[in-house]
Backbone as a ProteinNet text record, in pm:
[ID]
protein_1_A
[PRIMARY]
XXXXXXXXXXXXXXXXXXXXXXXXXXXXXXXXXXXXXXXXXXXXXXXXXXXXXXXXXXXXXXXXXXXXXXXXXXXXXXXXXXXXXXXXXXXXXXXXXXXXXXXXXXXXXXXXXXXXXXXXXXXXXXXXXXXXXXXXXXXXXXXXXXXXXXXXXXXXXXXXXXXXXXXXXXXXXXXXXXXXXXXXXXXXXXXXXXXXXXXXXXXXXXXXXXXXXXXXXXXXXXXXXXXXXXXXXXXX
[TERTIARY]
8848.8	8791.3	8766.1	8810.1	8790.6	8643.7	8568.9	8470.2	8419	8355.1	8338.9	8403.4	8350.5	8370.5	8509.4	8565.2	8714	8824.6	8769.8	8838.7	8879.8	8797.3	8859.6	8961.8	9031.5	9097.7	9196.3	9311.1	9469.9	9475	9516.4	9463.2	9600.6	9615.9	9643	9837.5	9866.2	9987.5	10087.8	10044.3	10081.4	10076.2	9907.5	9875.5	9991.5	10036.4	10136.3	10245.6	10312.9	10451.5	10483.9	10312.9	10327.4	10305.3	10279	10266	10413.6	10452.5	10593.9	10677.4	10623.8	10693.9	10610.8	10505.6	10434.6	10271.6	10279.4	10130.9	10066.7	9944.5	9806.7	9709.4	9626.7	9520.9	9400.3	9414.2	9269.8	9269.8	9427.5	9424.1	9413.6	9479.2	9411.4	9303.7	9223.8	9072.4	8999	9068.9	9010.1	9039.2	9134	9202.6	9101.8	9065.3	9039.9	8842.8	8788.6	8663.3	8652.1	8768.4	8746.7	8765.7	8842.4	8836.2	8715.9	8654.3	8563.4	8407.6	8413	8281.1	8270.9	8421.4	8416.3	8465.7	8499.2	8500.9	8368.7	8387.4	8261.1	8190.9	8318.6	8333.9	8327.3	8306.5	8309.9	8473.3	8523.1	8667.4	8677.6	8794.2	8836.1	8934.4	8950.1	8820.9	8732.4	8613	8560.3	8629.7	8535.7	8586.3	8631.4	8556.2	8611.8	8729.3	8784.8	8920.9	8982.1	8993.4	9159.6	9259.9	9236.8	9355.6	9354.3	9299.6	9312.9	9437.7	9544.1	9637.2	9731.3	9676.9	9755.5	9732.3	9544.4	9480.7	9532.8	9561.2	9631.2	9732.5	9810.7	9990.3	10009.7	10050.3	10069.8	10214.7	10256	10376.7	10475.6	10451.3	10559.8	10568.3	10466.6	10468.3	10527	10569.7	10655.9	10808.2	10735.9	10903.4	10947.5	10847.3	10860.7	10728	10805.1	10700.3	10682.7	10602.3	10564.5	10492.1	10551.4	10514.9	10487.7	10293.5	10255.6	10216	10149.1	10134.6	10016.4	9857.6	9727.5	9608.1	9558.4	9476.5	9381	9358.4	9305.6	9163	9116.2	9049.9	8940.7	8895.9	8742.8	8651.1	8543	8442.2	8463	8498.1	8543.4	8616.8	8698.9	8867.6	8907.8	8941.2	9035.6	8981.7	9073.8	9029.8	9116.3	9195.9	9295.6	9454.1	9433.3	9591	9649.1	9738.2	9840.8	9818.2	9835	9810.5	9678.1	9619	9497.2	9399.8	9300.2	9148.2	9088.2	8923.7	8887.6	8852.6	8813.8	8845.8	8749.8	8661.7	8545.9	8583.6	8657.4	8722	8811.6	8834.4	8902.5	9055.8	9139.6	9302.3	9347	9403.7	9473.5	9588.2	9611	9743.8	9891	9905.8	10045.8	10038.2	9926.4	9943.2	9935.6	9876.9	9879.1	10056.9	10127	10246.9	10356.2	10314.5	10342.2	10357	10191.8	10187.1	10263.7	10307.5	10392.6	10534.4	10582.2	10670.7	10717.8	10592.4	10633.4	10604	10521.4	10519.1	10663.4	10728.4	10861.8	10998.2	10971.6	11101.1	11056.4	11206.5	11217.4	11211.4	11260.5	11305.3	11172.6	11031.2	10929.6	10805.2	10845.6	10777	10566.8	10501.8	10378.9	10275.5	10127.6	10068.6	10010.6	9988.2	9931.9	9808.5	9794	9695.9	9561.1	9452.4	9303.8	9246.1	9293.3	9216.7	9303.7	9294.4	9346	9357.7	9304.3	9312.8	9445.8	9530.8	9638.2	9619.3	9520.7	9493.3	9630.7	9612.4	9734.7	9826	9937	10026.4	10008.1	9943.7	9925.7	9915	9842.5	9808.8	9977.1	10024.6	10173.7	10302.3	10297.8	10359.1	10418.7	10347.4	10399	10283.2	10355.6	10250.3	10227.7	10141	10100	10049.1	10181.7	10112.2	10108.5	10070.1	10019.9	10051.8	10143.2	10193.2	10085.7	10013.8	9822.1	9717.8	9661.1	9528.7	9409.5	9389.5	9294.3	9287.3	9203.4	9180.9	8998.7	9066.5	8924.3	8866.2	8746.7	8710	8771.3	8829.4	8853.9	9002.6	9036	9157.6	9297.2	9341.5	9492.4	9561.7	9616	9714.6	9642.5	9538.1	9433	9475.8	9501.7	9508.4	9673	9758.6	9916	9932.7	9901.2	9968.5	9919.4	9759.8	9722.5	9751.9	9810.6	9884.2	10015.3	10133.6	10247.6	10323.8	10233.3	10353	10303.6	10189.1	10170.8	10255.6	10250.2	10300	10463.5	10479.9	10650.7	10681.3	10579.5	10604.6	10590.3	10545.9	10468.1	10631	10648.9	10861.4	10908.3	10911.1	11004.5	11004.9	10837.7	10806.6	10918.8	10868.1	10950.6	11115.5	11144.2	11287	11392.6	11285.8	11371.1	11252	11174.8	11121.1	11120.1	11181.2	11194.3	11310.6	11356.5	11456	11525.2	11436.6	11508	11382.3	11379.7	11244.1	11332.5	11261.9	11253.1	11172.1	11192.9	11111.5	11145.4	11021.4	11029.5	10964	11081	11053	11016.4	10863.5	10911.4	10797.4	10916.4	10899.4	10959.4	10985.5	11038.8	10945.2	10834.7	10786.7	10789.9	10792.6	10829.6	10923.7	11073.6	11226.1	11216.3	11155.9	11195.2	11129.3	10995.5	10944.9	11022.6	11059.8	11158.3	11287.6	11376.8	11436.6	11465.1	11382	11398.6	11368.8	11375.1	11368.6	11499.2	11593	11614.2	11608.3	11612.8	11609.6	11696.8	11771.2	11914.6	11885.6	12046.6	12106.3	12220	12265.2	12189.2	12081.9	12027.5	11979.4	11865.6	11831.7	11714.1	11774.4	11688	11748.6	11650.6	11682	11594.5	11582	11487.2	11495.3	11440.1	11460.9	11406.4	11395.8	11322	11324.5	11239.2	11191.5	11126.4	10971.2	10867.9	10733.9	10708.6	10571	10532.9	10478.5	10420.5	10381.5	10415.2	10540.6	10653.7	10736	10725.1	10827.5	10869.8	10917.1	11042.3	11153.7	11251.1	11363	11340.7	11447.2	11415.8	11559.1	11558.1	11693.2	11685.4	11589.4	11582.8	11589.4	11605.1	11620	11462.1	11441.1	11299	11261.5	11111.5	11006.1	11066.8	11039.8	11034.6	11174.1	11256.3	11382.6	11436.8	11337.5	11433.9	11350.9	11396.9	11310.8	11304.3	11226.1	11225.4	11143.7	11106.5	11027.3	11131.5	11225.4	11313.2	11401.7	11472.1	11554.1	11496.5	11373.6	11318.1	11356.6	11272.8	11343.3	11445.7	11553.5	11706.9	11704.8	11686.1	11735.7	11653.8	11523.4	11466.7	11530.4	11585.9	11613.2	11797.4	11839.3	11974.2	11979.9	11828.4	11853.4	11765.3	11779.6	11705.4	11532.9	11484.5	11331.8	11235.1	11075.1	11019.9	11002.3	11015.5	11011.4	10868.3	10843.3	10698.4	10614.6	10517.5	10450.5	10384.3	10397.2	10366.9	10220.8	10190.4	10090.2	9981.8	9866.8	9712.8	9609.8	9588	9482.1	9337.8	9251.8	9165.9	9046.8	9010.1	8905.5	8797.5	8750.4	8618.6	8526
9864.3	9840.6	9974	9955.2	10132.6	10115	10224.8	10259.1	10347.1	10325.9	10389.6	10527.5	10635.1	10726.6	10776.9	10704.8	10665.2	10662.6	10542.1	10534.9	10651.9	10727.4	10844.5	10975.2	10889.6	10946.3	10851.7	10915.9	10899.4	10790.9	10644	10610.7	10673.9	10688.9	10782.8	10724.9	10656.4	10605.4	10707.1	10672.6	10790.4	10912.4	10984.3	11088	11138.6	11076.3	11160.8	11176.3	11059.8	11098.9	11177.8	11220.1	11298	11457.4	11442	11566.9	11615.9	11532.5	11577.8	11659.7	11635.6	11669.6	11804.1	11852.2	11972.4	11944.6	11808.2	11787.2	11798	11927.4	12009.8	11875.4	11840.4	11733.6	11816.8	11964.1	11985.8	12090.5	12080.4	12071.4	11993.6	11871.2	11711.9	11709.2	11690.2	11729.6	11798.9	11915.6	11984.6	12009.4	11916.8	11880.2	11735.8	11648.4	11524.3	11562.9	11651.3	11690.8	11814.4	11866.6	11896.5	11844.1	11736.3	11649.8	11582.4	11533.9	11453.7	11534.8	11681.5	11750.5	11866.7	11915	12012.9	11943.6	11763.5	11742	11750	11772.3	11748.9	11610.7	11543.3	11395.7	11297.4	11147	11071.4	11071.3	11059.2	11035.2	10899.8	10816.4	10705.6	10707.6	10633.2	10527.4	10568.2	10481.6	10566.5	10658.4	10740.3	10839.7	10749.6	10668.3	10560	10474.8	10438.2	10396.1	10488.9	10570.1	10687.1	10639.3	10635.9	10600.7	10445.9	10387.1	10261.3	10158.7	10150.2	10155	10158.8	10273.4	10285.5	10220.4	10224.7	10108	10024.1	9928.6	9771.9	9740.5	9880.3	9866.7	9950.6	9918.9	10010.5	10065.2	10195.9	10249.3	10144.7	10046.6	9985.5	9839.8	9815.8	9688.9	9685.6	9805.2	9838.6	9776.7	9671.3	9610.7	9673.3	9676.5	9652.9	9810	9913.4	9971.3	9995.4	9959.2	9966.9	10088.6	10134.3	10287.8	10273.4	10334.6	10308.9	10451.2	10477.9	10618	10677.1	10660.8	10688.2	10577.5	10596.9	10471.4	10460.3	10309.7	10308.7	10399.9	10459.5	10555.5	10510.5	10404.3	10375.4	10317.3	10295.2	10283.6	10113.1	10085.5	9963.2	9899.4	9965.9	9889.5	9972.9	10108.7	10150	10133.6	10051.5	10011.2	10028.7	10139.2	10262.1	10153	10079.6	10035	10013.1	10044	10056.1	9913.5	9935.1	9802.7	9713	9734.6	9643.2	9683.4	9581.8	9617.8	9528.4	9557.9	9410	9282.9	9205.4	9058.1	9050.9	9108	9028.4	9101.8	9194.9	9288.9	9220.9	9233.6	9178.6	9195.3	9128.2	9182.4	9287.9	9371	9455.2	9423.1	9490.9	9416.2	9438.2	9502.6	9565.9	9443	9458	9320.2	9206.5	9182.7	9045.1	9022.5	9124.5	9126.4	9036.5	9208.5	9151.5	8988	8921.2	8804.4	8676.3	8724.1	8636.7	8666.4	8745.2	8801.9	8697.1	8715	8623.9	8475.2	8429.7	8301.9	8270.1	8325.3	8285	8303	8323	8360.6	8210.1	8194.3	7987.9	8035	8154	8138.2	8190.8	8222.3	8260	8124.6	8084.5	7966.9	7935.2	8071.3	8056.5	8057.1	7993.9	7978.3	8062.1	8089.9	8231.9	8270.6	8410.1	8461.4	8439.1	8425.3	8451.7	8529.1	8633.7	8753.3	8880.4	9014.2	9109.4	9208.6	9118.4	9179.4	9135.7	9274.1	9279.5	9325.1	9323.6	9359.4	9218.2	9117.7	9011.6	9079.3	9139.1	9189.7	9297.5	9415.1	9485.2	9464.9	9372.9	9306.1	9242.5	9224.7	9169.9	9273.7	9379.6	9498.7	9549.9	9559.6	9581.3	9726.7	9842.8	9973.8	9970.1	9960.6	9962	10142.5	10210.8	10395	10423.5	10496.5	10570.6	10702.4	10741.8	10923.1	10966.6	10967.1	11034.3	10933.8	11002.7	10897.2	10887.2	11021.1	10986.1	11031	11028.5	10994.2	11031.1	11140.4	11129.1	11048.2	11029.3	10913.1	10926.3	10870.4	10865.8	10948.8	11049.1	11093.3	11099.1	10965.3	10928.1	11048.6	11072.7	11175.7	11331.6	11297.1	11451.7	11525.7	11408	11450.2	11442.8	11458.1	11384.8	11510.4	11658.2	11736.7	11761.6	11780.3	11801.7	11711	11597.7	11462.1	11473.9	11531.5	11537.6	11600.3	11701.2	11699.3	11599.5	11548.4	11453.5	11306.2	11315.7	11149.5	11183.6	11297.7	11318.9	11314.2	11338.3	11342.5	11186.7	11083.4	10955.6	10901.3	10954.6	10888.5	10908.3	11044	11086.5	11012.2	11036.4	10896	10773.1	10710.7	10586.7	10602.4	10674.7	10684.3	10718.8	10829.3	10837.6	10752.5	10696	10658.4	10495.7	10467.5	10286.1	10281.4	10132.8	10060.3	10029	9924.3	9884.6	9844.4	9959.6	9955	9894.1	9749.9	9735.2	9823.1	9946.9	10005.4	9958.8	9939.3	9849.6	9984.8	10019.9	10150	10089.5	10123.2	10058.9	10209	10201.9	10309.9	10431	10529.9	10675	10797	10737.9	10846.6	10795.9	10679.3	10630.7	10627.5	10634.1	10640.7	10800.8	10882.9	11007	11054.8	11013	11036.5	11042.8	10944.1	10870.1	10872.3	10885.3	10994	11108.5	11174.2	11326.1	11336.1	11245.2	11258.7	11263.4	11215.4	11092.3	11020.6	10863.8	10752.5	10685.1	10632.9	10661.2	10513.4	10452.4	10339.7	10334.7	10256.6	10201.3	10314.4	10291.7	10133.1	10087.2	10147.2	10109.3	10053.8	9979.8	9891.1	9999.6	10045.3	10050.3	9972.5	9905.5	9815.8	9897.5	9934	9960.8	9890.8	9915.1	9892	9920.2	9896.6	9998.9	9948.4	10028.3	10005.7	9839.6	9784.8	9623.2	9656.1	9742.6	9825.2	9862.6	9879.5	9878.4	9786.1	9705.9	9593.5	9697.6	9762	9778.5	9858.7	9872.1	9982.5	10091.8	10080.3	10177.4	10197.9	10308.1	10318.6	10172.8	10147.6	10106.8	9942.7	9844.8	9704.7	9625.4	9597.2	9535.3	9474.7	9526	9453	9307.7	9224.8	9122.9	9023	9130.2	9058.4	9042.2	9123.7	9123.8	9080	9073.3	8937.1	9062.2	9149	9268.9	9173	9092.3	9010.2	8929.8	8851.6	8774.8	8863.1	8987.8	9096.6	9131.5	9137.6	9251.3	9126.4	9007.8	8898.6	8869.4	8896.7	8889.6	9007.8	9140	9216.6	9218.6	9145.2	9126.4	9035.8	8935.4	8824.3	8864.6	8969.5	8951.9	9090.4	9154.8	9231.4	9139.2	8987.8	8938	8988	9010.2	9059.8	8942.6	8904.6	8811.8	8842.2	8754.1	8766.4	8777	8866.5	8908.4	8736.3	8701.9	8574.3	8621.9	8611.5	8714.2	8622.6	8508.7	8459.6	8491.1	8487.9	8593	8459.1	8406.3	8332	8413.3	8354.1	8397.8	8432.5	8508.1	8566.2	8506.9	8391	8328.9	8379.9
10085.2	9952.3	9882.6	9770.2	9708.5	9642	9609.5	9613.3	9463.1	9397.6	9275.1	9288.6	9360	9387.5	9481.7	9479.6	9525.3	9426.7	9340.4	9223.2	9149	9169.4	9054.7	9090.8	9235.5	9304.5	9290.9	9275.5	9333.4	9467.7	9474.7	9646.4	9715.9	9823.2	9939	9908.2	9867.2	9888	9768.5	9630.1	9567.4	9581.8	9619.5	9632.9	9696.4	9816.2	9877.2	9839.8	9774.7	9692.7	9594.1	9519.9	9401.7	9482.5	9590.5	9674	9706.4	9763.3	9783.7	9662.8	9532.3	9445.7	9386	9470.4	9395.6	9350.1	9346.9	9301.1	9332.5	9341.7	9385.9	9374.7	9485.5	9468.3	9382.2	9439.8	9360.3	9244.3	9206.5	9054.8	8984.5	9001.7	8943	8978.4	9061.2	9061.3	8884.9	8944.8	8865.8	8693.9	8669	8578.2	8523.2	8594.4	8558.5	8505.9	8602.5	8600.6	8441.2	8427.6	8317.7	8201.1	8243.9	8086.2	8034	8141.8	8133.5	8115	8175.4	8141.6	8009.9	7956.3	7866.8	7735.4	7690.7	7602.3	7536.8	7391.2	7307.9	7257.2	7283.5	7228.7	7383.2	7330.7	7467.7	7500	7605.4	7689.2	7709.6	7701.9	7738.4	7831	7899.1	8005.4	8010.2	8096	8221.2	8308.4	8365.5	8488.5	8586.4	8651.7	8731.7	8738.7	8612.1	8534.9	8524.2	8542.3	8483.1	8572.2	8720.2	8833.9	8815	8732.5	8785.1	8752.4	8738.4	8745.3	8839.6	8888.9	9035.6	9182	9113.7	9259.5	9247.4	9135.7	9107.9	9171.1	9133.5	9178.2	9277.9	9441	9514.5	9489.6	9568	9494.6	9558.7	9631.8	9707.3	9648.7	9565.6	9510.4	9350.5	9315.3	9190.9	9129.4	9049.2	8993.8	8861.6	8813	8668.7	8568.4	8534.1	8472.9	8295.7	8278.6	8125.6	8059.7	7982	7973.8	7839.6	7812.1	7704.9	7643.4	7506.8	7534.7	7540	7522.4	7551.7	7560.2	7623.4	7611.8	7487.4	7382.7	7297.3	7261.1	7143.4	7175.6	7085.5	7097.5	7063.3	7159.3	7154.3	7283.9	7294.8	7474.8	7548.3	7559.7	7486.9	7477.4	7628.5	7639.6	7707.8	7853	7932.5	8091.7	8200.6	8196.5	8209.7	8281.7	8169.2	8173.9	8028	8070.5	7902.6	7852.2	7713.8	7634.4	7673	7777.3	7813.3	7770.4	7764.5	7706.5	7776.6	7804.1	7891.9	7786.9	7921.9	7902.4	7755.4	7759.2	7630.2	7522.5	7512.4	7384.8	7312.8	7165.4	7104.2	7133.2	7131.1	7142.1	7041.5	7086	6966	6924.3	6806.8	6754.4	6783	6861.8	6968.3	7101.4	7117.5	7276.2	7179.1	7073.3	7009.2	6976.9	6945.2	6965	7062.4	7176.9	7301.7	7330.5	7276.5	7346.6	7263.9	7106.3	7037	7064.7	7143.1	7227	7357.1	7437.2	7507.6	7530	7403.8	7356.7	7332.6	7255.2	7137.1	7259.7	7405.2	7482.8	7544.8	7509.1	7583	7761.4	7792.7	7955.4	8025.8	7931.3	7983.6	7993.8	7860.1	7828.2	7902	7853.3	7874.2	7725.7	7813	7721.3	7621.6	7540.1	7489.1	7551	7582	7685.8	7562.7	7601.6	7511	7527.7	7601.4	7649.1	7636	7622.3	7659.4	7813	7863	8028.9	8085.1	8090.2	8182.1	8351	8431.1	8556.1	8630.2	8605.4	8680.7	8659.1	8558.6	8602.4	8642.6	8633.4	8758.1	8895.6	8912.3	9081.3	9133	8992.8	9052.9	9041.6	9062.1	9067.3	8946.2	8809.3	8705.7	8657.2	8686.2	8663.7	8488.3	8456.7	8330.4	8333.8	8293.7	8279.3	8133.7	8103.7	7970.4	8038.7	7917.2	7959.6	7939.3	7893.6	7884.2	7927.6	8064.4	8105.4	8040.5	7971	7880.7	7725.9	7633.9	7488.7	7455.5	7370.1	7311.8	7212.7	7190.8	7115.3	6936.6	6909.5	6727.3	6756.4	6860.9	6845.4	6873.5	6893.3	6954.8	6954.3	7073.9	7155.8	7156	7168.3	7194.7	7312	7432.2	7566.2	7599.6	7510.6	7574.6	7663.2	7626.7	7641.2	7808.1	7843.4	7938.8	8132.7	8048.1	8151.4	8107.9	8075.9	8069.3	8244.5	8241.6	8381.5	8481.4	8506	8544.5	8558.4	8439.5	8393.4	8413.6	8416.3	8401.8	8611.6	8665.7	8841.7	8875.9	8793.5	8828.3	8816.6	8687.3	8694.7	8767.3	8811.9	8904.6	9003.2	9095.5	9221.6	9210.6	9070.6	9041.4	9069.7	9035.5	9015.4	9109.9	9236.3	9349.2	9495.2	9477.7	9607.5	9572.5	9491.3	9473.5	9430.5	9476.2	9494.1	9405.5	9287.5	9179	9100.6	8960.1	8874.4	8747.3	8695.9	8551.3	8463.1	8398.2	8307.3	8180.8	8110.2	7978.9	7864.3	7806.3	7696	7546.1	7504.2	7367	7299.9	7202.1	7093.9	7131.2	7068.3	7047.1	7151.3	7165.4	7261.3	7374.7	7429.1	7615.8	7604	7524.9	7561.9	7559.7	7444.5	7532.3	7632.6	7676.3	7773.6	7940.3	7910.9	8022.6	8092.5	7936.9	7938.7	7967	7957.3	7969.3	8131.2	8237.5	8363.7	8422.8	8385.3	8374.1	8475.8	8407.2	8502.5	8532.5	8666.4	8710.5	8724.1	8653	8600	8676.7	8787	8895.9	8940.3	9020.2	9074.6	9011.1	8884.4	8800.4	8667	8576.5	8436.2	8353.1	8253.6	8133.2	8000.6	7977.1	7897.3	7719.7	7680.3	7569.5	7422.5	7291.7	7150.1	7094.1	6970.9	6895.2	6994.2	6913.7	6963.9	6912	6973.6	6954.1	6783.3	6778.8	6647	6495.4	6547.6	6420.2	6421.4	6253.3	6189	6132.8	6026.5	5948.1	6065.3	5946.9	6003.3	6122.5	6206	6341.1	6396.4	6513.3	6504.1	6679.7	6696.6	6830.3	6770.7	6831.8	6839.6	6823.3	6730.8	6680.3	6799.1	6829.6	6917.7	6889.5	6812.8	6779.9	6815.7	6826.6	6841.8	6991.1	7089.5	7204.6	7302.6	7399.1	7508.9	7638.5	7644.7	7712.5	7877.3	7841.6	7970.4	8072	7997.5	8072.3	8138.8	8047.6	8097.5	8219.4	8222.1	8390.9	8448.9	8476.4	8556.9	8586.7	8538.6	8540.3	8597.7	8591.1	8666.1	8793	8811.4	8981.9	9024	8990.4	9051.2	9085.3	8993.9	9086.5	9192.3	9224.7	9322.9	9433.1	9414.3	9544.7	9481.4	9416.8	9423.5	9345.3	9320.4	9301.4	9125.3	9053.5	8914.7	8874.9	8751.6	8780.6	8712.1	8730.3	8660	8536.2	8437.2	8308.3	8217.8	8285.1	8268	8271	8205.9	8209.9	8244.9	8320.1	8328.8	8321.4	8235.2	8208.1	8361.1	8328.8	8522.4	8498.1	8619.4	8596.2	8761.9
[MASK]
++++++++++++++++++++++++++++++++++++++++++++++++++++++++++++++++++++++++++++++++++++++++++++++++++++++++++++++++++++++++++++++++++++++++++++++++++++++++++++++++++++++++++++++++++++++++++++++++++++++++++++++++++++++++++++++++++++++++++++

């Protein structure tokens, strides 16, 4: 069972894969302790939430990753998974998206979620990362720069220590994010189109138009793997 004071640690399964690749534990340490004690402003998440993400999804339970880009940056939304907010928070309007997204796909056919808590698909191997773990309050992408090589070793993990990742790219900064690793097609799918965010003109394939949910299922199901359940039952 992880432990408050746990949580704000890497759990042991990543830690080591991101080791393999160079990653100092007690520069992240000392990286995460300074975000959180030399801002002037409050930080989003909690300290306790920054890894949490990774507790959800072990690196071996990874089908499907969704790459968002900071966590929302006003006080109680951000609950250190991309696009999520907790359960009693209002939905935002990118997952309200999302969820007319996967209302409108006949081969998904679920109910509309009433909540904004994505922890179920995390628990079902879908890494919800944000190239930046954290956000200062009022200032979207304050922190991108200080979690970039970070978030750029978390791909890498993905890309050479798993099998077969659905990554679901939406918008111009998670395709180049992602990109710029690159992410090798076989034995991984990249699914991309514009952000849930933007309706007009784009050079990418309208949120609205493409069924980025059924695609990962189609590509788990013809490597033999379990299709993720994209359903949010509400937590009682």
């Amino acid at each position: 069972m992880t432990t408050r004071s746990d949580a704000s640690k890497l759990p042991k399964d990543w830690a080591a894969a991101l080791a393999k690749r160079g990653l100092d534990q007690e520069v992240l340490d000392a990286l995460v302790a300074d975000t959180y004690h030399q801002s002037p402003v409050a930080v989003y998440p909690a300290r306790s939430d920054v890894f949490r993400a990774f507790h959800l999804t072990t690196l071996k339970d990874v089908r499907v990753a969704i790459l968002g880009q900071d966590p929302y940056p006003r006080p109680g939304q951000a609950n250190g998974l991309a696009f999520s907010v907790p359960e009693e928070e209002a939905i935002p309007r990118s997952l309200r998206t999302i969820y007319t997204n996967l209302q409108d796909d006949s081969a998904i056919q679920i109910e509309r979620p009433l909540h904004g808590d994505l922890s179920a698909w995390a628990k079902n191997g879908v890494l919800l990362l944000n190239t930046a773990l954290t956000v200062e309050d009022g200032h979207p992408g304050s922190h991108v720069r200080r979690w970039e090589h970070f978030t750029d070793l978390v791909l890498q993990v993905l890309n050479e220590d798993c099998d077969h990742v659905a990554f679901l790219l939406w918008g111009s900064k998670a395709i180049r994010k992602a990109t710029s690793i690159p992410i090798n097609e076989p034995p991984h799918r990249v699914i991309r189109s514009a952000h849930p965010a933007v309706w007009g003109k784009t050079r990418e394939r309208r949120f609205i138009d493409c069924h980025p949910f059924t695609e990962a299922n189609d590509f788990l199901r013809k490597h033999k793997l379990e299709p993720v359940a994209w359903d949010l039952p509400t937590a009682n």
